[in-house]
N, CA, C, O and CB atoms as a CASP TS submission, in Angstrom:
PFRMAT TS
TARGET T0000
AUTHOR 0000-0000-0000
METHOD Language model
MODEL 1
PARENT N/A
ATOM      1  N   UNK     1     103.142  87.951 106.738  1.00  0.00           N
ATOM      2  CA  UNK     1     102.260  89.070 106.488  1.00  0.00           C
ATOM      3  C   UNK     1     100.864  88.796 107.051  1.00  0.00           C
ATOM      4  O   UNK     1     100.127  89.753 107.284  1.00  0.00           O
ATOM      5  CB  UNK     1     102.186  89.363 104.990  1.00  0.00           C
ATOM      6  N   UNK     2     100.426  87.440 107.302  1.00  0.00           N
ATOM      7  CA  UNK     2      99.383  87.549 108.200  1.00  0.00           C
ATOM      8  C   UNK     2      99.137  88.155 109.520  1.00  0.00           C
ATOM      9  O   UNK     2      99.866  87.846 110.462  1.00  0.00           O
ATOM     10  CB  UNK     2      99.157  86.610 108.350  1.00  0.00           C
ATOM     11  N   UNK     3      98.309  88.872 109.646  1.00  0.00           N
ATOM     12  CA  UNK     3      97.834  89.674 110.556  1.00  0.00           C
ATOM     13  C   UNK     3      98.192  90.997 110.194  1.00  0.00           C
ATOM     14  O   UNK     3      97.997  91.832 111.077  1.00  0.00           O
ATOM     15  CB  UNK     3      98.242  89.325 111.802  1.00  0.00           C
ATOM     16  N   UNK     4      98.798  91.518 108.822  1.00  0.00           N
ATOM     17  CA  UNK     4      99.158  92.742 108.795  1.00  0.00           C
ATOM     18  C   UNK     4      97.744  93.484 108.592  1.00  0.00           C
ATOM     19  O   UNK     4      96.905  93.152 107.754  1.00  0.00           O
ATOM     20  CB  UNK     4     100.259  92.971 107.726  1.00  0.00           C
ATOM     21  N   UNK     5      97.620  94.624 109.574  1.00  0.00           N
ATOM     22  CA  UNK     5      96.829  95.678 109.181  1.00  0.00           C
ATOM     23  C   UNK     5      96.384  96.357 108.018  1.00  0.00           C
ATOM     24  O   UNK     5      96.902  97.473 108.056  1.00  0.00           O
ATOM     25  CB  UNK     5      97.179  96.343 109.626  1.00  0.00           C
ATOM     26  N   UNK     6      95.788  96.258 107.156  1.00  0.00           N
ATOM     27  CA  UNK     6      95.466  97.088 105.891  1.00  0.00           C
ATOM     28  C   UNK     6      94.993  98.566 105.803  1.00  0.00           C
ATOM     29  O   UNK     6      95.417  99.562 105.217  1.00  0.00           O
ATOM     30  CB  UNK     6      94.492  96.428 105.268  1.00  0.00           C
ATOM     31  N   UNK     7      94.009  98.321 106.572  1.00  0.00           N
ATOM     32  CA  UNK     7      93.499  99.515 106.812  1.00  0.00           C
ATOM     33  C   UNK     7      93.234 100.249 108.325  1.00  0.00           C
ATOM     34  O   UNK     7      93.169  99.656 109.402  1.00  0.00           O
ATOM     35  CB  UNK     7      92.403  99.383 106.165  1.00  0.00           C
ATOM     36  N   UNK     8      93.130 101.384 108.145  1.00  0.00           N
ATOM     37  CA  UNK     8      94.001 102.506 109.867  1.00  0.00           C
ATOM     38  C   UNK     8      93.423 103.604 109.936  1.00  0.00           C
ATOM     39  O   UNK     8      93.119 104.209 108.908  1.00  0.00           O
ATOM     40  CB  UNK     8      95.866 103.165 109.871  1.00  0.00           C
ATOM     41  N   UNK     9      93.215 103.974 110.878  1.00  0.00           N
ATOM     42  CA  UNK     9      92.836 105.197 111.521  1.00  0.00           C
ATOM     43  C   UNK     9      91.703 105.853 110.748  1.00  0.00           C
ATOM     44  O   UNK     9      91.936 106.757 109.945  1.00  0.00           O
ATOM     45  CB  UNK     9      94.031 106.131 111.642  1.00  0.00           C
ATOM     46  N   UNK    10      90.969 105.582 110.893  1.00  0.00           N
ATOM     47  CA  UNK    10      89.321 105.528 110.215  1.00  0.00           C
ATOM     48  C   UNK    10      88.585 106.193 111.238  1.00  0.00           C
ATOM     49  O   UNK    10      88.672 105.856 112.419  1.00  0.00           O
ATOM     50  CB  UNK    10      88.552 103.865 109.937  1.00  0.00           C
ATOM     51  N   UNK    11      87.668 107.377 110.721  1.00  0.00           N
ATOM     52  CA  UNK    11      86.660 108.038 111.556  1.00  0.00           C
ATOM     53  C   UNK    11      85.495 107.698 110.821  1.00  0.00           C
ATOM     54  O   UNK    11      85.556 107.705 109.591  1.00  0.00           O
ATOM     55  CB  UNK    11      86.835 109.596 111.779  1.00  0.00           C
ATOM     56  N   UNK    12      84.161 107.321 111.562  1.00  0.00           N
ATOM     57  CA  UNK    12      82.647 107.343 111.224  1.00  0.00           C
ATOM     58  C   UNK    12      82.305 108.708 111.042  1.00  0.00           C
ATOM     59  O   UNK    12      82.792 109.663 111.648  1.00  0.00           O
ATOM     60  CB  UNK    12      81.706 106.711 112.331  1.00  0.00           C
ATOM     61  N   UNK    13      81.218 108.736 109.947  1.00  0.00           N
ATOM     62  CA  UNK    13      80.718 109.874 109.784  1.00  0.00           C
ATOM     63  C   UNK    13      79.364 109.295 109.327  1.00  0.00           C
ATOM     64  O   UNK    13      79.190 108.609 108.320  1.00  0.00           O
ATOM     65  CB  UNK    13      81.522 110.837 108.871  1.00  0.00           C
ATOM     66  N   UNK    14      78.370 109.703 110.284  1.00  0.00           N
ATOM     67  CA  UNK    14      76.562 109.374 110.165  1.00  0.00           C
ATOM     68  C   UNK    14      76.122 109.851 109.218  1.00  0.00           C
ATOM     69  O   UNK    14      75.417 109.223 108.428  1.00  0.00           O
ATOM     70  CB  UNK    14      75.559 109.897 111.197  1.00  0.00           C
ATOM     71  N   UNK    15      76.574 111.575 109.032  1.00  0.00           N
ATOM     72  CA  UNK    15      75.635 112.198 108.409  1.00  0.00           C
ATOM     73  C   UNK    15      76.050 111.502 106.418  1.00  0.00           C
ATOM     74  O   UNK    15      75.401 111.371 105.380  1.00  0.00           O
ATOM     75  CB  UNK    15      75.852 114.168 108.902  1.00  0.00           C
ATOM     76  N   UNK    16      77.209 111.300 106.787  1.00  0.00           N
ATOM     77  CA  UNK    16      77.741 110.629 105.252  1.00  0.00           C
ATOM     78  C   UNK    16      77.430 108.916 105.193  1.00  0.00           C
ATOM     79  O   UNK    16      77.042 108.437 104.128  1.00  0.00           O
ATOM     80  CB  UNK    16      79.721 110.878 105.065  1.00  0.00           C
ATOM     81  N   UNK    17      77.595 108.179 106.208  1.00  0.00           N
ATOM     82  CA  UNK    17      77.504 107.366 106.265  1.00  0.00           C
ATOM     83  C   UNK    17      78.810 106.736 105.142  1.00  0.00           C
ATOM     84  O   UNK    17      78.641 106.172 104.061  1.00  0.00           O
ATOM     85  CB  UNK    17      76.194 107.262 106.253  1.00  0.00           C
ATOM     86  N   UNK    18      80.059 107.052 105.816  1.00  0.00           N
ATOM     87  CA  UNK    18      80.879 107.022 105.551  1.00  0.00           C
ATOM     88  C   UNK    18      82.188 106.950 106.658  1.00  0.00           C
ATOM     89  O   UNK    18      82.143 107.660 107.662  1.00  0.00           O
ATOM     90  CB  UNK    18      80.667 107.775 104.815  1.00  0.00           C
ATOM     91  N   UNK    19      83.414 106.000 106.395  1.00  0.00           N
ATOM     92  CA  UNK    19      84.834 105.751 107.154  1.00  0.00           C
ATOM     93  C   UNK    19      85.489 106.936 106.052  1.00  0.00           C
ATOM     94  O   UNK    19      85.454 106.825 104.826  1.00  0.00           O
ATOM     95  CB  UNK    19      85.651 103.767 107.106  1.00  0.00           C
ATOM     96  N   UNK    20      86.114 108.138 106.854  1.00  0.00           N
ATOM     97  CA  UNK    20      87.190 108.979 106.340  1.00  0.00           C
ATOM     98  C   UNK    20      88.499 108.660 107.027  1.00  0.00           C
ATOM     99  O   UNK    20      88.853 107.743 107.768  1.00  0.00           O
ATOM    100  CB  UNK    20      86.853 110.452 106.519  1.00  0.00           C
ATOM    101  N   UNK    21      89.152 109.825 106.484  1.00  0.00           N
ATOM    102  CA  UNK    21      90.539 109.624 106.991  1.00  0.00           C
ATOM    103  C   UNK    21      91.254 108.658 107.592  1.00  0.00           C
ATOM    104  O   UNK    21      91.730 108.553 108.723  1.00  0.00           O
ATOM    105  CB  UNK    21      90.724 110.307 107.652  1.00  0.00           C
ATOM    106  N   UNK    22      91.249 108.017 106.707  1.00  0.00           N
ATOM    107  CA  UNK    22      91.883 106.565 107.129  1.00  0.00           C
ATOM    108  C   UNK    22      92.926 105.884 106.050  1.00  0.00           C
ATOM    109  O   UNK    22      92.728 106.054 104.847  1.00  0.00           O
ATOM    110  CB  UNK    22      90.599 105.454 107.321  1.00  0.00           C
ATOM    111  N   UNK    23      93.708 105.340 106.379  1.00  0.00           N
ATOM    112  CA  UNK    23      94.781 105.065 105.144  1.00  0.00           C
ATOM    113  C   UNK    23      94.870 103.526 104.991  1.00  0.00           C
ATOM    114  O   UNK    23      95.149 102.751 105.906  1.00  0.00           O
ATOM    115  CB  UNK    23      96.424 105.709 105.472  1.00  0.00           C
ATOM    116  N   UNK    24      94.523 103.102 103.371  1.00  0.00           N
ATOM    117  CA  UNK    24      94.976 101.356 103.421  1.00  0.00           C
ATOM    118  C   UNK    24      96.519 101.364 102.830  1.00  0.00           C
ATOM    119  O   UNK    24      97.145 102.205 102.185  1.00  0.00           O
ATOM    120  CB  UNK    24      93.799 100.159 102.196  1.00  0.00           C
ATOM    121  N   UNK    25      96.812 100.212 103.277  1.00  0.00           N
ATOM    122  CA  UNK    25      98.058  99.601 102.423  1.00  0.00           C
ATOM    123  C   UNK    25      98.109  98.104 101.836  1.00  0.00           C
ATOM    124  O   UNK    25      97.725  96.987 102.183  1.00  0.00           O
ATOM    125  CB  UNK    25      99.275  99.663 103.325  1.00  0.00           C
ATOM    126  N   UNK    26      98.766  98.668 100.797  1.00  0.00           N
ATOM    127  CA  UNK    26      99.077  97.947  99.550  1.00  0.00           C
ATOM    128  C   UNK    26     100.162  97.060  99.909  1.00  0.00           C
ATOM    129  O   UNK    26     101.309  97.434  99.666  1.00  0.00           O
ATOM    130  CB  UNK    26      99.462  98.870  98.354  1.00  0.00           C
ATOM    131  N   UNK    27      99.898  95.592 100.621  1.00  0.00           N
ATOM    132  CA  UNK    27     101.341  94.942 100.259  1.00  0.00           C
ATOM    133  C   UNK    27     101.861  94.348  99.348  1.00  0.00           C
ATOM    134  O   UNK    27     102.841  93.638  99.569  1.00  0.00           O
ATOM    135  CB  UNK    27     101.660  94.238 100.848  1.00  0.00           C
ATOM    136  N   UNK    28     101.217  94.519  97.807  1.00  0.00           N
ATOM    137  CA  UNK    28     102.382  94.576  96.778  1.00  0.00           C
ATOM    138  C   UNK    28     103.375  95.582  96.618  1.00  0.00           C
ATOM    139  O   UNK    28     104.565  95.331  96.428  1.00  0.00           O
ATOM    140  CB  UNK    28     101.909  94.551  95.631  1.00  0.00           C
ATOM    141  N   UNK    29     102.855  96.784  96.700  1.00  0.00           N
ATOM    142  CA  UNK    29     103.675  97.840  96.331  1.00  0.00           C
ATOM    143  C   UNK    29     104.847  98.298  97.659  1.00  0.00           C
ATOM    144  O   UNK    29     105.952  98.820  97.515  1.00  0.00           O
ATOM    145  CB  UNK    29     102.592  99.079  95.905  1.00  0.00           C
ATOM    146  N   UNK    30     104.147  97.888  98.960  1.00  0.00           N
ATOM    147  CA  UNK    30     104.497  98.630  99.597  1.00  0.00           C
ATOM    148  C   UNK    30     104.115  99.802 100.468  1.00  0.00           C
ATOM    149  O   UNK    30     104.441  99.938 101.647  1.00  0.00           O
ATOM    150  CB  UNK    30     104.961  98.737  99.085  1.00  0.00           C
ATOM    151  N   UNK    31     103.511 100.489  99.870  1.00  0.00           N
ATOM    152  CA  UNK    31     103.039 101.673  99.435  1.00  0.00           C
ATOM    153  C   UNK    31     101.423 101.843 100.106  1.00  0.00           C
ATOM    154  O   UNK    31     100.519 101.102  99.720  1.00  0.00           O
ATOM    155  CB  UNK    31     103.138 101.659  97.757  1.00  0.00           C
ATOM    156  N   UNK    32     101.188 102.965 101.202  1.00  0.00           N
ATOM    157  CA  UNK    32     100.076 103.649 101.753  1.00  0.00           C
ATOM    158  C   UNK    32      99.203 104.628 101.329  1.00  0.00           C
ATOM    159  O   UNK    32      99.602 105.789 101.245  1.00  0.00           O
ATOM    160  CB  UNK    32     100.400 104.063 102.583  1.00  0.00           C
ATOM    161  N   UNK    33      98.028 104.318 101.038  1.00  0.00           N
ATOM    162  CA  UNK    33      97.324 105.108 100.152  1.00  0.00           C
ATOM    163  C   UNK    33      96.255 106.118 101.343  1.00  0.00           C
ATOM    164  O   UNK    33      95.965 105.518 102.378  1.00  0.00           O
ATOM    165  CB  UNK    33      96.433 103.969  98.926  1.00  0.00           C
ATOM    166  N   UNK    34      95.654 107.703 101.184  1.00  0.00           N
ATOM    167  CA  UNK    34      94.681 107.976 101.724  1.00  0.00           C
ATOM    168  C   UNK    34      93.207 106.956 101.372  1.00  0.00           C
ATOM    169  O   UNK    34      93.127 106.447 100.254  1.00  0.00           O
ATOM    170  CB  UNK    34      94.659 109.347 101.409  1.00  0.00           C
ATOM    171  N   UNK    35      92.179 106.740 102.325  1.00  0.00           N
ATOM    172  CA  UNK    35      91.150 106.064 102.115  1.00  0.00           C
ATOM    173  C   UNK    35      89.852 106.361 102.278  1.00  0.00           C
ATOM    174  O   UNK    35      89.673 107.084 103.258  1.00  0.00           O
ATOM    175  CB  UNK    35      91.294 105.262 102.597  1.00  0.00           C
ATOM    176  N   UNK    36      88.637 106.007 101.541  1.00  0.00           N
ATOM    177  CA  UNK    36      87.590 106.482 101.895  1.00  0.00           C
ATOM    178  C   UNK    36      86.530 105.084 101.816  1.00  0.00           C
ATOM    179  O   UNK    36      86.363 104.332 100.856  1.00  0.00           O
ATOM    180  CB  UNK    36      87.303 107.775 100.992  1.00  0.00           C
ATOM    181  N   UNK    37      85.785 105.024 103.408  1.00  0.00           N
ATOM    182  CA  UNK    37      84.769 103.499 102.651  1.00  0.00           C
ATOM    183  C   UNK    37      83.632 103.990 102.999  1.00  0.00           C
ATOM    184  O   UNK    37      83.387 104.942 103.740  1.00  0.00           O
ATOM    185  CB  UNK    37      84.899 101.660 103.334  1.00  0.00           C
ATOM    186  N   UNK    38      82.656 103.004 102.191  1.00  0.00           N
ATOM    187  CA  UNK    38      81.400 103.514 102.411  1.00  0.00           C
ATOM    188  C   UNK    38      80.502 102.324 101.878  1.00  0.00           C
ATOM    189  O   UNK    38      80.869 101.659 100.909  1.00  0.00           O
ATOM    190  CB  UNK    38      81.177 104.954 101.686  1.00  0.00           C
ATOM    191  N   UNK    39      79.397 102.094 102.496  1.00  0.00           N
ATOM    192  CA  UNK    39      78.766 100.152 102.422  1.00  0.00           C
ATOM    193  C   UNK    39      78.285 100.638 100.780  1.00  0.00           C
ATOM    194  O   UNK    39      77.758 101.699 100.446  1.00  0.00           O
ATOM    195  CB  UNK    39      76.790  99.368 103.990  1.00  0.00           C
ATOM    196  N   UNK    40      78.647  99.535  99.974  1.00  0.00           N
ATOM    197  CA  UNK    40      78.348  99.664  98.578  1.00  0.00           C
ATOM    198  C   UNK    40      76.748  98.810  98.860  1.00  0.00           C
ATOM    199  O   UNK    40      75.946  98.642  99.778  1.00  0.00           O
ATOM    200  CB  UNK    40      79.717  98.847  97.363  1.00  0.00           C
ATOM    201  N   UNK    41      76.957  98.374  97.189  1.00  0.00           N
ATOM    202  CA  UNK    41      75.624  97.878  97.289  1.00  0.00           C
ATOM    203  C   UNK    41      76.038  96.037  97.412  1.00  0.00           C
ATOM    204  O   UNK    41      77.192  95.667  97.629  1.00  0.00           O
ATOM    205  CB  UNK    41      74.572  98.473  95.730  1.00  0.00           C
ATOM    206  N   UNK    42      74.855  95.050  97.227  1.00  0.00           N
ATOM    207  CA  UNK    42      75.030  94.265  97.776  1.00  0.00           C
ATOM    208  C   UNK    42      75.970  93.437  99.341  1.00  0.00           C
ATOM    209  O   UNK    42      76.626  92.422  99.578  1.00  0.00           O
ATOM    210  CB  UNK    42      75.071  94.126  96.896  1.00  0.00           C
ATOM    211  N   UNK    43      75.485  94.633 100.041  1.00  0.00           N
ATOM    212  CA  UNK    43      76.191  94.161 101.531  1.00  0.00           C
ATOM    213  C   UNK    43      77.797  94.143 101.345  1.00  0.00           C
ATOM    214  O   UNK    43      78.559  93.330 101.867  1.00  0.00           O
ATOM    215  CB  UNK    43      75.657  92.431 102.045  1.00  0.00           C
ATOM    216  N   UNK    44      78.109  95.085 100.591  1.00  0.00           N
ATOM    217  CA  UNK    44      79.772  95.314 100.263  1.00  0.00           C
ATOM    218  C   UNK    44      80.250  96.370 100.613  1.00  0.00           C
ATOM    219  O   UNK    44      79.572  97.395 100.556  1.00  0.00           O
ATOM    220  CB  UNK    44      80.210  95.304  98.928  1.00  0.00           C
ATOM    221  N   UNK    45      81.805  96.379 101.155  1.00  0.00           N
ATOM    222  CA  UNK    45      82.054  97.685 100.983  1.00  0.00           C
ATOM    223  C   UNK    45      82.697  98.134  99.998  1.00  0.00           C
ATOM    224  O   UNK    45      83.262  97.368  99.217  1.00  0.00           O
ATOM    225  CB  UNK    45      82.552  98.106 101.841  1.00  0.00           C
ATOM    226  N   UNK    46      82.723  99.409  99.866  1.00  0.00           N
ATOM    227  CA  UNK    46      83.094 100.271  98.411  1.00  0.00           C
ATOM    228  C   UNK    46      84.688 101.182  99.465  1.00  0.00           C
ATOM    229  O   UNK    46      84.710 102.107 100.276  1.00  0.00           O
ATOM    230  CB  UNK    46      81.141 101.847  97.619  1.00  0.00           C
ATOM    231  N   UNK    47      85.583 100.447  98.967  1.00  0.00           N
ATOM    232  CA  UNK    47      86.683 100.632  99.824  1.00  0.00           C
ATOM    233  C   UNK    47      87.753 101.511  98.299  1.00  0.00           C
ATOM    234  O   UNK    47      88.037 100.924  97.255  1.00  0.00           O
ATOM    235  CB  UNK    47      87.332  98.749 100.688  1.00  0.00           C
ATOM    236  N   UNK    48      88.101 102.825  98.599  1.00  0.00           N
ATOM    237  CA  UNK    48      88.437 104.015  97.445  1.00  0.00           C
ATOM    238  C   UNK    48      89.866 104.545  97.982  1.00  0.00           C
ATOM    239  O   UNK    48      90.109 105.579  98.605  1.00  0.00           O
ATOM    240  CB  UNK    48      87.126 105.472  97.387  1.00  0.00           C
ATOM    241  N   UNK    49      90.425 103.888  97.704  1.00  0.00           N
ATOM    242  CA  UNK    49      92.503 104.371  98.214  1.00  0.00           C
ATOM    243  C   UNK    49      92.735 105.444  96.587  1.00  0.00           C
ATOM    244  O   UNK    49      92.723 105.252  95.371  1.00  0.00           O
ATOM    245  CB  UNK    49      94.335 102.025  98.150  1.00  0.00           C
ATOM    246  N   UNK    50      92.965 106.793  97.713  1.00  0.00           N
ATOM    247  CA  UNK    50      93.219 107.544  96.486  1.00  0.00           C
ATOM    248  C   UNK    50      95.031 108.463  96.593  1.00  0.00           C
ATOM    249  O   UNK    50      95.621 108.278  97.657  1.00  0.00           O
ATOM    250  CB  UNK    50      91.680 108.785  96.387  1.00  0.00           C
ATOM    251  N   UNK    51      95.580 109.138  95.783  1.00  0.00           N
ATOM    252  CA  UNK    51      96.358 110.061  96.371  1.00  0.00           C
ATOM    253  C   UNK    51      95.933 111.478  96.288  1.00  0.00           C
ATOM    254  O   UNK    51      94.798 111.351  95.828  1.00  0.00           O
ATOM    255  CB  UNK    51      97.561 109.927  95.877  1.00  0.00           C
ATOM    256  N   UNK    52      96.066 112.335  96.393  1.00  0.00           N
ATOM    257  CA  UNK    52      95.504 113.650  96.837  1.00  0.00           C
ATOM    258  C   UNK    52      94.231 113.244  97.164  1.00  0.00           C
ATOM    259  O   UNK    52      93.846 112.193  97.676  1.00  0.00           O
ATOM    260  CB  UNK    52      95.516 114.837  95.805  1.00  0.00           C
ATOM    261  N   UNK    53      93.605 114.263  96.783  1.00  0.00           N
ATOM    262  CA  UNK    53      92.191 115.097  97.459  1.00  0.00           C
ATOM    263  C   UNK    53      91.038 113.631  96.473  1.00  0.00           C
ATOM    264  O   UNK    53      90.992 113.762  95.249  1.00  0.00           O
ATOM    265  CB  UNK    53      91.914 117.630  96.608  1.00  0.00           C
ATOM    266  N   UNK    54      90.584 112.932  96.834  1.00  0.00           N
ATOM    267  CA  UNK    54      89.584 112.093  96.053  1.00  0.00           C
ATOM    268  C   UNK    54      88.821 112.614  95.066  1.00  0.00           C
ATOM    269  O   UNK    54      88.488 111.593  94.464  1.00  0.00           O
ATOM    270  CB  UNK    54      88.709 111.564  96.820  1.00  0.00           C
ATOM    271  N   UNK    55      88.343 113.489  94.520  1.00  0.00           N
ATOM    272  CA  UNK    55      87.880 114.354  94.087  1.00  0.00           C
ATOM    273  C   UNK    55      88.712 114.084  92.212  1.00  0.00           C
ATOM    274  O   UNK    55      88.041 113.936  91.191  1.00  0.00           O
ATOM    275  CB  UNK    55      88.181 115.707  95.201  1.00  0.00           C
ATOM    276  N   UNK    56      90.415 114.097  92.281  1.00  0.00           N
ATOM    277  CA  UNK    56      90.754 114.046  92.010  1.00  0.00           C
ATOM    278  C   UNK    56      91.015 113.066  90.972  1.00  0.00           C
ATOM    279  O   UNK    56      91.790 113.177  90.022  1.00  0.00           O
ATOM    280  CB  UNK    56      90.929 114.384  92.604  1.00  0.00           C
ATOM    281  N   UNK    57      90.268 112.095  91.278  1.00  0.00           N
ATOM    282  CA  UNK    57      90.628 110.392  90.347  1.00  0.00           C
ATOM    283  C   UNK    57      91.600 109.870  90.162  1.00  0.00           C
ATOM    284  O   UNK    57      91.801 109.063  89.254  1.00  0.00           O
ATOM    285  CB  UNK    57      90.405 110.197  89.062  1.00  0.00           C
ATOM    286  N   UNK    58      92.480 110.272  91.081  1.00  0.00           N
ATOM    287  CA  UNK    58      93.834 109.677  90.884  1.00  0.00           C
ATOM    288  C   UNK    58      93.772 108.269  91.936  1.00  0.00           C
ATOM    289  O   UNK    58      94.309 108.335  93.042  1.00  0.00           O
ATOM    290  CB  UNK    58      95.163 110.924  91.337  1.00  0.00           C
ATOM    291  N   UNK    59      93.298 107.414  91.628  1.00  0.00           N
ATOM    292  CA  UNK    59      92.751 106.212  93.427  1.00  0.00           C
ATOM    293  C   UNK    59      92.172 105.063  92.588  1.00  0.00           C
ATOM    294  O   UNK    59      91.980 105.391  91.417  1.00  0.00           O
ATOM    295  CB  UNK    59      90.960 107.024  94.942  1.00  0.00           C
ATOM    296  N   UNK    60      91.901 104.009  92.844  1.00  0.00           N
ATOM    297  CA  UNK    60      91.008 103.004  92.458  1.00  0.00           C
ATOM    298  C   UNK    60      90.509 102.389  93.360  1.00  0.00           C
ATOM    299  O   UNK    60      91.082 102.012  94.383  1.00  0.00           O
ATOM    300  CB  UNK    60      91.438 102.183  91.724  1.00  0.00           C
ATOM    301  N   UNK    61      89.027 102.179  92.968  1.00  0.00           N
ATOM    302  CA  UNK    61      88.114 101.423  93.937  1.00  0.00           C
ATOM    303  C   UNK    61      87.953 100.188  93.468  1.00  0.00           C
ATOM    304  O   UNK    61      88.108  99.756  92.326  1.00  0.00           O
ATOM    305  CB  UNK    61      86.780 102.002  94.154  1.00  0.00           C
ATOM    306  N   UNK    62      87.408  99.300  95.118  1.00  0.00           N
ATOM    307  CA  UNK    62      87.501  98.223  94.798  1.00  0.00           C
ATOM    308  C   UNK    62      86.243  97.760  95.783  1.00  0.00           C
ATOM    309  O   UNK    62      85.806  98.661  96.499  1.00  0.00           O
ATOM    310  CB  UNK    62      88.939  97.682  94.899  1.00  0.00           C
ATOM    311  N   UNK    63      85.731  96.701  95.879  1.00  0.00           N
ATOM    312  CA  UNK    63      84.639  96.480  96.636  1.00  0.00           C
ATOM    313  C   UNK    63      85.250  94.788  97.498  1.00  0.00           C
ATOM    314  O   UNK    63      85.758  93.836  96.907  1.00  0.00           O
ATOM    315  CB  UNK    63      83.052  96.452  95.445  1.00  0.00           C
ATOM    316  N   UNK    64      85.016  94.883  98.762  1.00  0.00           N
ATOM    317  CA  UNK    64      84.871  93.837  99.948  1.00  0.00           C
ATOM    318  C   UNK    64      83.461  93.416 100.400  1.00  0.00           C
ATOM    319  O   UNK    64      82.469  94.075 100.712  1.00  0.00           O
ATOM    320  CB  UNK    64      85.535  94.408 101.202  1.00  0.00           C
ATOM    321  N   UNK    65      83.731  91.958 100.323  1.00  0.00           N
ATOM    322  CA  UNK    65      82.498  91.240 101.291  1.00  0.00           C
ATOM    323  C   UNK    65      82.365  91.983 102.658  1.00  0.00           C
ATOM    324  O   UNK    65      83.221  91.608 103.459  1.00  0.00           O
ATOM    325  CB  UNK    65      82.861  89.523 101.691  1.00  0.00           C
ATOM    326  N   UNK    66      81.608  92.834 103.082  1.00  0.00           N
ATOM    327  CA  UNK    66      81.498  93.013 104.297  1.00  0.00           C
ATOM    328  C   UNK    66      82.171  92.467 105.676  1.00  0.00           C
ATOM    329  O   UNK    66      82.574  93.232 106.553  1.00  0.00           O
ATOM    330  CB  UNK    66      80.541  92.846 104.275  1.00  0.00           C
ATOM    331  N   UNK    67      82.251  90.867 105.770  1.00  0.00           N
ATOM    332  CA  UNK    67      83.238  90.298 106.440  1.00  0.00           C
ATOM    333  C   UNK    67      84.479  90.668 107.036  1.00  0.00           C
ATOM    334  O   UNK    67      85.044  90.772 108.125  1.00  0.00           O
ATOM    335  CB  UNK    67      83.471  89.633 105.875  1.00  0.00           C
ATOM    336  N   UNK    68      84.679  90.860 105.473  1.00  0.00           N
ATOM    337  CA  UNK    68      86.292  91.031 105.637  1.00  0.00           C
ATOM    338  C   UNK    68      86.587  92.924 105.976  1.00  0.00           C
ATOM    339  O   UNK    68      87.796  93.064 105.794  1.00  0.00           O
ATOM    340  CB  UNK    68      87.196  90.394 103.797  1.00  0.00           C
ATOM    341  N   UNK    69      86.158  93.901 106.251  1.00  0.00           N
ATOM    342  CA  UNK    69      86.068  95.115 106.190  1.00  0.00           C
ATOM    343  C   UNK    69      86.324  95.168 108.071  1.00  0.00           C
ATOM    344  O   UNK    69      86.757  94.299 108.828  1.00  0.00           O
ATOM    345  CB  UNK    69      84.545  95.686 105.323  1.00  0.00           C
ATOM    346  N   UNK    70      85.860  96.528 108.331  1.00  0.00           N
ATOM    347  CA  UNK    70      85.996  97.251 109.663  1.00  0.00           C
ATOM    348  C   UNK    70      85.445  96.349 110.871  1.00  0.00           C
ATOM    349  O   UNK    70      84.594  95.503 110.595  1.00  0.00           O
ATOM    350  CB  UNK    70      85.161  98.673 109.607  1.00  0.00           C
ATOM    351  N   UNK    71      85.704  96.428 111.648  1.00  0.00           N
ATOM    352  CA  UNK    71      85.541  95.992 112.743  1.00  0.00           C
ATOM    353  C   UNK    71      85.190  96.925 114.029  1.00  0.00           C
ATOM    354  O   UNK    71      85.761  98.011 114.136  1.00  0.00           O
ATOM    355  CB  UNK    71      86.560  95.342 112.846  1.00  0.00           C
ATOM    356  N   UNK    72      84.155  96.456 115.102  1.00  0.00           N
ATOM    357  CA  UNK    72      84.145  97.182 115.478  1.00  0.00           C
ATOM    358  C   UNK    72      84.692  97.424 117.528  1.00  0.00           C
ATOM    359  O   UNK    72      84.660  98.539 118.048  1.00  0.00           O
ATOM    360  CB  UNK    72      83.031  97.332 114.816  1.00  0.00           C
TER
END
């Protein structure tokens, strides 16, 4: 499983300052979630795998060392 991809197909958005439409995966479950990131605080990202519409609360967030996040 090293080198597996987590996270995919991610668009920038300035005016949000925000990665949309982009999907992570879960390799416990299996299982591909919709995604939303956005730089949290302390130089982290605030990385939000939800199912439907985010809005929704059906998702859990989780926060990354910057490091380990997007690339460019």
């Amino acid at each position: 499983m090293l080198g597996l991809p987590l996270l995919n197909g991610f668009t920038y958005s300035a005016n949000n300052n925000e990665w949309t439409s982009g999907t992570i995966y879960n390799p416990a479950s299996g299982k591909t979630y919709q995604c939303i990131i956005k730089f949290g605080d302390n130089n982290r990202l605030k990385i939000h795998g939800h199912i439907g519409a985010a809005w929704m609360g059906l998702g859990k967030t989780t926060y990354w060392p910057k490091e380990l996040g997007l690339r460019k």
